[in-house]
C-alpha positions as CSV (number, residue, x, y, z in Angstrom):
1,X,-32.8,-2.4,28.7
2,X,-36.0,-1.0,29.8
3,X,-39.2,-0.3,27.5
4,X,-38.6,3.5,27.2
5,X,-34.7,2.7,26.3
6,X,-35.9,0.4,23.4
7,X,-38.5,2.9,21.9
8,X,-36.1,5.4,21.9
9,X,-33.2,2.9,20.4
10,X,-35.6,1.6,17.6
11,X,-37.2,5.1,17.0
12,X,-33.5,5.8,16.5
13,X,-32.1,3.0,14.4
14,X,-35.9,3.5,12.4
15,X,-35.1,7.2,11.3
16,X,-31.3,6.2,10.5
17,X,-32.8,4.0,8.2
18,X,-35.4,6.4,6.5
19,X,-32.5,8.7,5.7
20,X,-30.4,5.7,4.4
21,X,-32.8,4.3,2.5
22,X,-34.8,7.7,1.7
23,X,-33.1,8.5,-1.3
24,X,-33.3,5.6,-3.2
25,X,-36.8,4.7,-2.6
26,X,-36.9,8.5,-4.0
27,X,-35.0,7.3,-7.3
28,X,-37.1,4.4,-7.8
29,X,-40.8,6.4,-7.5
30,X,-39.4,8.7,-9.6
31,X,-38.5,6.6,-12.4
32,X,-41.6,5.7,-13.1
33,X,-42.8,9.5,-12.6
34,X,-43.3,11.4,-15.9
35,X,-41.0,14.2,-16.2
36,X,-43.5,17.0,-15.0
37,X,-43.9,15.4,-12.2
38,X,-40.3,15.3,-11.0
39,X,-40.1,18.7,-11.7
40,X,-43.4,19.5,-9.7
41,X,-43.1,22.1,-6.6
42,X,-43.7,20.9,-3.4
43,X,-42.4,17.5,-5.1
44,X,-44.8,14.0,-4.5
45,X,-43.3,11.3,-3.3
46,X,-45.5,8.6,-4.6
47,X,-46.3,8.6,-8.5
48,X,-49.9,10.1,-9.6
49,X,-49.5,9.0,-13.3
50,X,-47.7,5.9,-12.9
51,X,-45.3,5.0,-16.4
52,X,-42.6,3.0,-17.5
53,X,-42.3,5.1,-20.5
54,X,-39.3,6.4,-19.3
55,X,-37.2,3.5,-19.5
56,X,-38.6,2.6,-22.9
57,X,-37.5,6.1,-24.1
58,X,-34.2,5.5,-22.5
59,X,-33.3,2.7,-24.0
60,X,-34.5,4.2,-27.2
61,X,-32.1,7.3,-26.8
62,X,-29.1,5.3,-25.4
63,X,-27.1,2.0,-25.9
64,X,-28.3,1.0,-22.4
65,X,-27.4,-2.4,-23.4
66,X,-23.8,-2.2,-24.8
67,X,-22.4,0.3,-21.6
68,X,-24.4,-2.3,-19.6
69,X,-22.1,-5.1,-21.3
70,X,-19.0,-3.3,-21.1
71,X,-19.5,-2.3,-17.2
72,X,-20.1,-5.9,-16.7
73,X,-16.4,-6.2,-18.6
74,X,-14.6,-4.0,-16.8
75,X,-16.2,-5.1,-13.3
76,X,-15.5,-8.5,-13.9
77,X,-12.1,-8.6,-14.9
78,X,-11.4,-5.8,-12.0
79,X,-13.0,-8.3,-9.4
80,X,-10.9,-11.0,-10.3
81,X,-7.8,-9.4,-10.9
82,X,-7.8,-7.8,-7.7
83,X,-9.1,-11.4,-5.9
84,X,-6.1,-12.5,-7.4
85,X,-3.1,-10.3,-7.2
86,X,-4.3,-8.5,-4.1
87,X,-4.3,-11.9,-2.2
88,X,-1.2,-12.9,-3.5
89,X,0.6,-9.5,-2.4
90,X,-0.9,-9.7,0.7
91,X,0.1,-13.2,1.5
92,X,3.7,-11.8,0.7
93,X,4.1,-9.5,2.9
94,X,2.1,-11.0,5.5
95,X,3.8,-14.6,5.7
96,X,6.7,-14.2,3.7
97,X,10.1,-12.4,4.5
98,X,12.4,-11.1,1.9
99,X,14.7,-7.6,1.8
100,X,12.8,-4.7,2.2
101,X,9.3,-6.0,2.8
102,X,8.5,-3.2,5.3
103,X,9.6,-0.4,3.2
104,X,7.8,-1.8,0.0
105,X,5.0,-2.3,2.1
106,X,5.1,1.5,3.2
107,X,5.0,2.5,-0.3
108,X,1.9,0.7,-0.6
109,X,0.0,2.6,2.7
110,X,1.2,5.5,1.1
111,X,-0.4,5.1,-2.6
112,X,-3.8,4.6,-0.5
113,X,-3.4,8.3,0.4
114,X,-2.4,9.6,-2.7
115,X,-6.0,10.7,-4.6
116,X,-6.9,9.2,-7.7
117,X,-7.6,12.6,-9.3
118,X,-3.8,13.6,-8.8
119,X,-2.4,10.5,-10.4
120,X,-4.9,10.6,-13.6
121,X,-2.8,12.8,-15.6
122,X,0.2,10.7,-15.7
123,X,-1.5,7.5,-15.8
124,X,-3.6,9.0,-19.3
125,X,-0.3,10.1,-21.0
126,X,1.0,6.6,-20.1
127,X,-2.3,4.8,-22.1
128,X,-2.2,7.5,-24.2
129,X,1.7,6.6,-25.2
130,X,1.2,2.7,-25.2
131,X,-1.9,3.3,-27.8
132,X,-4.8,1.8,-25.3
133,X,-7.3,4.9,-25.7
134,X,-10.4,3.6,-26.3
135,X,-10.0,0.1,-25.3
136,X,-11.0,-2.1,-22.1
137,X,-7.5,-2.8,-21.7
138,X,-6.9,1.3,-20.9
139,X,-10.1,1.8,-18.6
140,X,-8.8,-1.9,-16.7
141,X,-5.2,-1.4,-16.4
142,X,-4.3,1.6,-13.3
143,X,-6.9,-0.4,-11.1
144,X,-5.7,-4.0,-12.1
145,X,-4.6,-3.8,-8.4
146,X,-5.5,-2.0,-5.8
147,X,-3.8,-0.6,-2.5
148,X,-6.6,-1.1,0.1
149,X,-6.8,-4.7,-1.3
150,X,-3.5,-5.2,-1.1
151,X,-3.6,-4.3,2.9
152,X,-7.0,-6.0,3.8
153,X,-5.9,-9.4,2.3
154,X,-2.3,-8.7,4.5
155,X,-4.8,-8.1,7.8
156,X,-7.0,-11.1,7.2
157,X,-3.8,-13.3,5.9
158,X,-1.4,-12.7,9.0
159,X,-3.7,-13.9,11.5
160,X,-3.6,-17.3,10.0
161,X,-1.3,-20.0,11.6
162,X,1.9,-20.6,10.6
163,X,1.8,-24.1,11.5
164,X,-0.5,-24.4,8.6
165,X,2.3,-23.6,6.1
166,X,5.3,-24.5,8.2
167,X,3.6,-28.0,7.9
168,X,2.7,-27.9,3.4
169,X,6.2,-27.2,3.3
170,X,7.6,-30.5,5.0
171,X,5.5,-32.1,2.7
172,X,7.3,-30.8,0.0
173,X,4.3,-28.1,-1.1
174,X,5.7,-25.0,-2.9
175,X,4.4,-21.8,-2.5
176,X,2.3,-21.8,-4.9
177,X,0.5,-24.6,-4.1
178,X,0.6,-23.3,-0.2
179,X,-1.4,-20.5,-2.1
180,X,-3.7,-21.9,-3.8
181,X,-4.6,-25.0,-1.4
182,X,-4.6,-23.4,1.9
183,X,-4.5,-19.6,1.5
184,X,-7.1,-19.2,-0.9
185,X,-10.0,-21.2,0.8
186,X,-9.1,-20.1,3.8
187,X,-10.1,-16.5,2.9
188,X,-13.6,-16.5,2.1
189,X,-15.4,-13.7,4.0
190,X,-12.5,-11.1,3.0
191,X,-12.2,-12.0,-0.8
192,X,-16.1,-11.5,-0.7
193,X,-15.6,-8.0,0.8
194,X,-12.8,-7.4,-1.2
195,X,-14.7,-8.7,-4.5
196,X,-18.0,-6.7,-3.8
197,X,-16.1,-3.2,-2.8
198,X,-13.9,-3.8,-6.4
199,X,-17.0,-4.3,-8.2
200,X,-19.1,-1.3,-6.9
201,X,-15.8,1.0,-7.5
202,X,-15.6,-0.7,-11.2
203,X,-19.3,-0.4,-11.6
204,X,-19.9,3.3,-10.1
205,X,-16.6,5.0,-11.8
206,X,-17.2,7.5,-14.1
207,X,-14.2,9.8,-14.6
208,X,-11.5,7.8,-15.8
209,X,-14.0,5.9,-18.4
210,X,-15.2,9.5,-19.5
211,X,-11.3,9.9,-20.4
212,X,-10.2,6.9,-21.8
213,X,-13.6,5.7,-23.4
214,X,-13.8,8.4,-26.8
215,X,-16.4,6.6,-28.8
216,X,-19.9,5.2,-27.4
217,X,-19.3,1.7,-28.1
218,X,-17.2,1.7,-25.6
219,X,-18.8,3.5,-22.5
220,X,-19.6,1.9,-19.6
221,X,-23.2,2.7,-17.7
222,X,-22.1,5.8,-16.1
223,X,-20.6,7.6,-18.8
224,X,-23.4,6.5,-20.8
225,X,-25.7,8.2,-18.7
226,X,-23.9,11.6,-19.5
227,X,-25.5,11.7,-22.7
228,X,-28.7,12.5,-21.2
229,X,-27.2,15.7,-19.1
230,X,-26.5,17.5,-22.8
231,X,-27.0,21.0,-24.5
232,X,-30.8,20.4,-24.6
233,X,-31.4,20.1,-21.1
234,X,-31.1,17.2,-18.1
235,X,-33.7,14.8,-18.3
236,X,-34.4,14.0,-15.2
237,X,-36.9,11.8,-16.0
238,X,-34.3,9.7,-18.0
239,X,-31.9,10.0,-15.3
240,X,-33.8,8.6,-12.3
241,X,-34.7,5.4,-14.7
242,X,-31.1,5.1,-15.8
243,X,-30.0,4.8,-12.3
244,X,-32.5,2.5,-11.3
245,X,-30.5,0.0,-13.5
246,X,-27.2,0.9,-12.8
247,X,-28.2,0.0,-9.0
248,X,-30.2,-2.5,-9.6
249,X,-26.9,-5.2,-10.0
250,X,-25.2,-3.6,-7.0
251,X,-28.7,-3.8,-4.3
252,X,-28.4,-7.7,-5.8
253,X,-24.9,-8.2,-5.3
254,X,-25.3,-6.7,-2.0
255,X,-27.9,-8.9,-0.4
256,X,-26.1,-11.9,-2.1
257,X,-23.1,-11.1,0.0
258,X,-23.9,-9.3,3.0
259,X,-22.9,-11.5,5.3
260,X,-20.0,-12.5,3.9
261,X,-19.0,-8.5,3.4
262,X,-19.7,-7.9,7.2
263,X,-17.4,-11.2,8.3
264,X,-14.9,-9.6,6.1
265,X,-14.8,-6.2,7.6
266,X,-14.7,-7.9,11.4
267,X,-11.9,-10.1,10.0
268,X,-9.9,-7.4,8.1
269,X,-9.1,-5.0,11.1
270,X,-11.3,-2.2,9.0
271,X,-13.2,-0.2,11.0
Protein backbone atom coordinates (compact mmCIF):
# COMPACT_ATOMS: atom_id res chain seq x y z
CA UNK A 1 0.00 0.00 0.00
CA UNK A 2 1.49 3.18 -1.03
CA UNK A 3 1.56 6.56 1.18
CA UNK A 4 -1.30 8.27 -0.78
CA UNK A 5 -3.56 4.81 -0.42
CA UNK A 6 -2.99 4.91 3.41
CA UNK A 7 -3.94 8.74 3.93
CA UNK A 8 -6.81 8.12 2.05
CA UNK A 9 -7.75 4.65 4.03
CA UNK A 10 -7.10 6.35 7.47
CA UNK A 11 -8.72 9.70 6.45
CA UNK A 12 -11.47 7.22 5.73
CA UNK A 13 -11.67 4.85 8.69
CA UNK A 14 -10.94 8.52 10.87
CA UNK A 15 -14.28 10.08 9.58
CA UNK A 16 -16.23 6.56 10.01
CA UNK A 17 -15.25 6.97 13.42
CA UNK A 18 -16.25 10.66 13.99
CA UNK A 19 -19.81 9.77 12.87
CA UNK A 20 -19.76 6.61 15.03
CA UNK A 21 -18.57 8.11 17.83
CA UNK A 22 -20.06 11.69 17.12
CA UNK A 23 -23.18 11.29 18.78
CA UNK A 24 -22.25 10.17 21.99
CA UNK A 25 -19.40 12.36 22.71
CA UNK A 26 -22.48 14.82 21.88
CA UNK A 27 -24.62 13.07 24.79
CA UNK A 28 -21.91 13.29 27.19
CA UNK A 29 -20.95 17.31 26.66
CA UNK A 30 -24.32 17.82 26.85
CA UNK A 31 -25.00 16.40 30.08
CA UNK A 32 -23.12 18.47 31.76
CA UNK A 33 -24.58 21.55 29.60
CA UNK A 34 -27.37 23.54 31.42
CA UNK A 35 -30.53 23.28 29.69
CA UNK A 36 -30.21 26.76 27.67
CA UNK A 37 -27.44 25.71 26.37
CA UNK A 38 -28.76 22.52 24.69
CA UNK A 39 -31.40 24.39 23.43
CA UNK A 40 -28.94 27.19 22.01
CA UNK A 41 -29.15 27.95 18.02
CA UNK A 42 -26.21 27.23 16.21
CA UNK A 43 -25.70 24.52 19.11
CA UNK A 44 -21.88 24.43 20.90
CA UNK A 45 -20.31 21.45 21.11
CA UNK A 46 -18.18 21.92 24.06
CA UNK A 47 -19.83 23.14 27.41
CA UNK A 48 -19.43 27.08 28.24
CA UNK A 49 -21.00 26.78 31.81
CA UNK A 50 -19.81 23.45 32.80
CA UNK A 51 -22.51 21.60 35.59
CA UNK A 52 -23.32 18.46 37.05
CA UNK A 53 -26.45 19.88 38.34
CA UNK A 54 -28.23 18.07 36.00
CA UNK A 55 -27.68 14.69 37.29
CA UNK A 56 -28.20 15.88 40.85
CA UNK A 57 -31.72 17.20 39.77
CA UNK A 58 -32.21 13.95 38.07
CA UNK A 59 -31.79 11.85 40.57
CA UNK A 60 -33.86 14.19 42.67
CA UNK A 61 -36.91 13.95 40.13
CA UNK A 62 -36.57 10.17 39.44
CA UNK A 63 -35.82 6.78 41.21
CA UNK A 64 -32.68 6.61 39.15
CA UNK A 65 -31.49 4.11 41.62
CA UNK A 66 -34.44 1.52 41.92
CA UNK A 67 -34.99 1.33 37.68
CA UNK A 68 -31.15 1.12 37.82
CA UNK A 69 -31.57 -2.04 40.20
CA UNK A 70 -34.31 -3.51 38.40
CA UNK A 71 -32.58 -3.25 34.84
CA UNK A 72 -29.66 -4.88 36.42
CA UNK A 73 -32.56 -7.71 37.38
CA UNK A 74 -34.02 -8.22 34.37
CA UNK A 75 -30.53 -8.12 32.43
CA UNK A 76 -29.03 -10.52 34.56
CA UNK A 77 -31.42 -13.15 34.79
CA UNK A 78 -31.95 -12.56 30.73
CA UNK A 79 -28.17 -13.14 30.25
CA UNK A 80 -28.10 -16.17 31.99
CA UNK A 81 -31.10 -17.67 30.96
CA UNK A 82 -30.34 -17.31 27.48
CA UNK A 83 -26.42 -18.55 28.23
CA UNK A 84 -28.17 -21.44 29.41
CA UNK A 85 -31.08 -22.69 27.42
CA UNK A 86 -29.91 -21.18 24.23
CA UNK A 87 -26.67 -23.34 24.40
CA UNK A 88 -28.54 -26.26 25.43
CA UNK A 89 -31.02 -25.97 22.27
CA UNK A 90 -28.38 -25.40 20.24
CA UNK A 91 -26.29 -28.27 21.20
CA UNK A 92 -29.56 -30.27 20.34
CA UNK A 93 -30.03 -29.59 17.25
CA UNK A 94 -26.62 -29.25 16.32
CA UNK A 95 -25.18 -32.71 17.70
CA UNK A 96 -28.09 -34.56 18.53
CA UNK A 97 -30.64 -36.42 16.20
CA UNK A 98 -34.17 -37.07 17.19
CA UNK A 99 -37.68 -36.97 14.96
CA UNK A 100 -38.28 -33.87 13.46
CA UNK A 101 -35.21 -31.85 14.32
CA UNK A 102 -35.08 -30.04 10.98
CA UNK A 103 -38.67 -28.97 11.02
CA UNK A 104 -38.53 -27.83 14.79
CA UNK A 105 -35.50 -26.18 13.84
CA UNK A 106 -37.32 -24.27 10.89
CA UNK A 107 -39.85 -23.01 13.25
CA UNK A 108 -37.19 -21.48 15.13
CA UNK A 109 -35.49 -19.41 11.76
CA UNK A 110 -38.90 -18.52 11.27
CA UNK A 111 -39.75 -16.86 14.90
CA UNK A 112 -36.45 -14.72 14.16
CA UNK A 113 -38.47 -13.03 11.35
CA UNK A 114 -41.52 -12.59 12.96
CA UNK A 115 -41.29 -8.75 14.72
CA UNK A 116 -41.55 -8.47 18.29
CA UNK A 117 -44.22 -5.68 17.92
CA UNK A 118 -46.66 -8.20 16.20
CA UNK A 119 -46.25 -10.88 18.85
CA UNK A 120 -46.78 -8.31 21.94
CA UNK A 121 -50.37 -8.42 22.00
CA UNK A 122 -50.76 -11.98 22.54
CA UNK A 123 -47.92 -12.41 24.72
CA UNK A 124 -49.62 -9.36 27.26
CA UNK A 125 -52.99 -11.05 27.34
CA UNK A 126 -51.07 -14.23 28.14
CA UNK A 127 -49.21 -12.34 31.49
CA UNK A 128 -52.14 -10.50 31.74
CA UNK A 129 -54.26 -14.04 32.23
CA UNK A 130 -51.51 -15.75 34.37
CA UNK A 131 -51.55 -12.52 36.85
CA UNK A 132 -47.71 -11.46 36.24
CA UNK A 133 -48.52 -7.61 35.37
CA UNK A 134 -46.23 -5.71 37.21
CA UNK A 135 -43.73 -8.21 38.24
CA UNK A 136 -39.98 -9.18 36.94
CA UNK A 137 -41.30 -12.45 36.26
CA UNK A 138 -43.82 -10.69 33.33
CA UNK A 139 -41.15 -8.24 31.83
CA UNK A 140 -38.46 -11.66 31.99
CA UNK A 141 -40.60 -14.37 30.73
CA UNK A 142 -41.27 -13.90 26.38
CA UNK A 143 -37.38 -13.36 26.16
CA UNK A 144 -36.34 -16.15 28.66
CA UNK A 145 -34.99 -17.50 25.27
CA UNK A 146 -34.23 -16.21 22.33
CA UNK A 147 -34.25 -17.28 18.54
CA UNK A 148 -30.90 -15.76 17.28
CA UNK A 149 -29.32 -17.38 20.36
CA UNK A 150 -30.75 -20.41 19.76
CA UNK A 151 -29.09 -20.49 16.00
CA UNK A 152 -25.62 -18.85 16.98
CA UNK A 153 -24.96 -21.39 19.73
CA UNK A 154 -26.15 -24.32 16.84
CA UNK A 155 -23.31 -22.47 14.30
CA UNK A 156 -20.57 -22.33 16.87
CA UNK A 157 -21.62 -25.89 18.41
CA UNK A 158 -21.64 -27.97 15.06
CA UNK A 159 -18.23 -27.24 14.14
CA UNK A 160 -17.03 -29.00 17.18
CA UNK A 161 -15.66 -32.62 16.77
CA UNK A 162 -17.64 -35.40 17.24
CA UNK A 163 -14.90 -37.51 18.43
CA UNK A 164 -15.03 -35.30 21.37
CA UNK A 165 -18.49 -36.70 22.44
CA UNK A 166 -18.37 -39.93 20.61
CA UNK A 167 -15.38 -40.51 23.14
CA UNK A 168 -17.43 -39.04 26.87
CA UNK A 169 -19.84 -41.42 25.84
CA UNK A 170 -17.65 -44.69 25.91
CA UNK A 171 -16.71 -43.56 29.16
CA UNK A 172 -20.06 -43.81 30.26
CA UNK A 173 -20.67 -39.67 30.37
CA UNK A 174 -24.37 -38.76 29.95
CA UNK A 175 -25.46 -35.98 28.08
CA UNK A 176 -25.62 -33.88 30.54
CA UNK A 177 -22.39 -34.12 31.80
CA UNK A 178 -21.16 -34.12 27.84
CA UNK A 179 -22.81 -30.66 28.33
CA UNK A 180 -21.58 -29.30 30.96
CA UNK A 181 -17.81 -30.68 30.78
CA UNK A 182 -17.06 -30.34 27.28
CA UNK A 183 -19.75 -28.19 25.50
CA UNK A 184 -19.88 -25.46 27.82
CA UNK A 185 -16.07 -24.58 28.16
CA UNK A 186 -15.60 -25.12 24.83
CA UNK A 187 -17.81 -22.11 23.85
CA UNK A 188 -16.30 -19.12 25.26
CA UNK A 189 -16.08 -16.41 22.63
CA UNK A 190 -19.86 -17.16 21.44
CA UNK A 191 -21.49 -17.27 25.01
CA UNK A 192 -19.56 -13.87 25.45
CA UNK A 193 -21.28 -12.56 22.20
CA UNK A 194 -24.29 -14.10 23.01
CA UNK A 195 -24.26 -12.79 26.78
CA UNK A 196 -23.28 -9.08 25.77
CA UNK A 197 -26.05 -8.82 22.73
CA UNK A 198 -28.75 -10.34 25.56
CA UNK A 199 -27.78 -7.87 28.01
CA UNK A 200 -27.75 -4.66 25.76
CA UNK A 201 -31.34 -5.94 24.31
CA UNK A 202 -32.46 -6.40 28.21
CA UNK A 203 -30.77 -3.18 29.19
CA UNK A 204 -31.96 -0.87 26.04
CA UNK A 205 -35.78 -2.33 25.88
CA UNK A 206 -38.33 -0.02 26.54
CA UNK A 207 -41.67 -1.08 25.12
CA UNK A 208 -42.56 -4.18 26.67
CA UNK A 209 -41.40 -2.87 30.30
CA UNK A 210 -43.64 0.39 29.47
CA UNK A 211 -46.54 -2.36 29.21
CA UNK A 212 -46.02 -4.71 31.76
CA UNK A 213 -44.23 -2.44 34.40
CA UNK A 214 -47.67 -0.15 35.79
CA UNK A 215 -46.22 1.19 38.92
CA UNK A 216 -42.64 3.04 39.23
CA UNK A 217 -41.16 0.72 41.59
CA UNK A 218 -40.95 -1.45 39.04
CA UNK A 219 -39.53 0.42 35.93
CA UNK A 220 -36.48 -0.35 34.52
CA UNK A 221 -33.93 2.65 33.34
CA UNK A 222 -35.60 3.24 30.10
CA UNK A 223 -39.01 3.56 31.10
CA UNK A 224 -37.88 5.52 33.90
CA UNK A 225 -36.57 7.99 31.71
CA UNK A 226 -40.15 8.62 30.19
CA UNK A 227 -41.05 10.50 33.10
CA UNK A 228 -39.00 13.24 32.14
CA UNK A 229 -40.65 13.50 28.39
CA UNK A 230 -44.23 14.62 30.34
CA UNK A 231 -47.05 17.23 29.95
CA UNK A 232 -44.61 19.95 31.13
CA UNK A 233 -42.25 19.72 28.57
CA UNK A 234 -38.96 17.39 27.59
CA UNK A 235 -36.05 18.12 29.59
CA UNK A 236 -33.52 17.69 27.62
CA UNK A 237 -31.12 18.65 29.94
CA UNK A 238 -32.41 15.67 32.17
CA UNK A 239 -32.38 13.40 29.25
CA UNK A 240 -28.82 13.75 28.00
CA UNK A 241 -27.67 13.05 31.79
CA UNK A 242 -30.08 10.09 32.09
CA UNK A 243 -28.57 8.49 29.13
CA UNK A 244 -25.21 9.01 30.10
CA UNK A 245 -25.88 6.38 32.86
CA UNK A 246 -27.92 4.14 31.06
CA UNK A 247 -24.70 3.84 28.63
CA UNK A 248 -22.36 4.01 30.89
CA UNK A 249 -22.68 -0.09 31.98
CA UNK A 250 -22.96 -0.98 28.28
CA UNK A 251 -19.47 1.25 26.90
CA UNK A 252 -18.00 -0.96 30.15
CA UNK A 253 -19.38 -4.16 29.33
CA UNK A 254 -18.28 -3.54 25.85
CA UNK A 255 -14.54 -2.89 26.32
CA UNK A 256 -14.64 -5.77 28.89
CA UNK A 257 -15.63 -8.04 26.14
CA UNK A 258 -14.70 -6.88 22.85
CA UNK A 259 -12.58 -9.34 21.89
CA UNK A 260 -14.26 -12.00 22.99
CA UNK A 261 -17.61 -10.49 21.10
CA UNK A 262 -15.57 -10.25 17.84
CA UNK A 263 -14.13 -14.13 18.14
CA UNK A 264 -17.73 -14.83 18.59
CA UNK A 265 -19.09 -13.31 15.52
CA UNK A 266 -15.99 -14.97 13.30
CA UNK A 267 -16.98 -18.19 15.01
CA UNK A 268 -20.80 -17.94 14.74
CA UNK A 269 -21.16 -17.73 10.86
CA UNK A 270 -22.80 -14.07 11.59
CA UNK A 271 -21.96 -11.71 9.24
Amino acid sequence: MTRRQRLITYTGLSLGLLLVIGPFLWTALSSVKPESEIRRNPPTLWPESFTLGNFTELFERVNIGGAFVNSVIVALVLVVSNVLLCTMVGYAFAKLEFRGKNLVFGLVMIQMAIPAIVLMIPQFVLIAKLGMVNTFVGIILPTLVGPLGIFMMRQFITDLPDELIHAARVDGAREFRIFFRIILPLCGPPLATLGLITFLGAWNNFLWPAVVAQSESMYTLPVALNILNGHEGTHYNLLVAGSVVVIAPILFLFVFLQRFFVQGIATTGIK
